[in-house]
C-alpha positions in Angstrom: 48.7 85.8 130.0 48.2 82.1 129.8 44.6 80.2 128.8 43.2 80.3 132.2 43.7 84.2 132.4 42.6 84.4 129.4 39.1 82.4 130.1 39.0 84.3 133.5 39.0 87.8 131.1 35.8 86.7 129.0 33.5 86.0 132.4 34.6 89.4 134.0 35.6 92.1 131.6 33.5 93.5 129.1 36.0 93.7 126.5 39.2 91.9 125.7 42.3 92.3 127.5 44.7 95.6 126.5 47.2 94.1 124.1 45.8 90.7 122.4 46.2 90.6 118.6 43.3 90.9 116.2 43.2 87.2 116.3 43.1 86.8 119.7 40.6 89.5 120.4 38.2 87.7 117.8 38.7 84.2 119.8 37.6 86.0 122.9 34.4 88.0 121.5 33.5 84.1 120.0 33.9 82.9 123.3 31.4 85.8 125.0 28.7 84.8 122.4 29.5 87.3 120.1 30.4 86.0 117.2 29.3 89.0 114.6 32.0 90.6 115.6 34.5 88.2 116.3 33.9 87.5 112.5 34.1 91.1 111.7 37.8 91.5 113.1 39.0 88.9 110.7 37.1 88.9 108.0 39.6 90.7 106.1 42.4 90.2 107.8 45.2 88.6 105.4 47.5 86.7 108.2 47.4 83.3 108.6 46.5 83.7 112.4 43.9 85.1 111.3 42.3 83.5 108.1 43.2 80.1 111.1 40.6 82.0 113.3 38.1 82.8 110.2 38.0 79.0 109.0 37.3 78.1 112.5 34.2 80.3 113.2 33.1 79.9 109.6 33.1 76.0 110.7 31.2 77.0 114.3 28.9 78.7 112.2 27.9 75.3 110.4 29.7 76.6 106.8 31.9 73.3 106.2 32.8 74.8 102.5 33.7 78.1 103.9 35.6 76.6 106.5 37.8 74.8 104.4 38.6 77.0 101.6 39.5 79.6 104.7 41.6 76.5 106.7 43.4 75.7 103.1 44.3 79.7 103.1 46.0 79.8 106.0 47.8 76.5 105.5 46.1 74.2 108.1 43.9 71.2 107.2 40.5 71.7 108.8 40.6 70.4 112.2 37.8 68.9 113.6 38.0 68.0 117.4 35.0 69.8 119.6 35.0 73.6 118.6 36.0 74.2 122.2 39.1 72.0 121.6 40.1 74.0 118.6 39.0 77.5 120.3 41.5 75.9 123.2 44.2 75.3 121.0 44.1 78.0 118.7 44.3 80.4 122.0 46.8 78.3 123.0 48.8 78.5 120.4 48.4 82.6 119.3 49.4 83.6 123.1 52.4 81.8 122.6 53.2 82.9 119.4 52.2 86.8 120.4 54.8 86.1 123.8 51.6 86.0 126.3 52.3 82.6 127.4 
């Protein structure tokens, strides 16, 4: 699966693709508007892929503090391009790290 597949999934299924990590299937609920439960599947999850996805929709969510301590966690400065960019690029870069890419 690449990014474009991956965008293509959120317009016509109505839930994520078989096989993305918890990460991954957080990013896509986030990009269908839901992001309740994108937070919920991360919220305690420990991995740096996912404490990466948690500062980001803590900083989406307008909670700069939260954010940070959550970017510092999983060892990534907090990144501020457009939240699309960094929804982009943190997709990006979890597909190629889980061998979807």
């Amino acid at each position: 699966m690449n990014v474009e597949e991956f965008k293509a999934s959120i317009t016509q299924d109505q839930s994520p693709p078989a096989g993305l990590s918890i990460p991954l299937a957080a990013l896509w609920w986030d990009a269908k508007g839901d992001w309740a439960r994108a937070h919920s599947l991360v919220d305690e999850l420990e991995s740096r892929d996912g404490m990466a996805v948690h500062a980001y929709l803590h900083r989406k969510e307008g909670s700069a503090s939260n954010a940070d301590y959550w970017y510092k966690r999983s060892g990534r400065s907090f990144y501020r391009p457009t939240l699309d960019a960094e929804r982009t690029a943190l997709i990006e870069g979890l597909l190629v790290a889980n061998g979807k890419a």
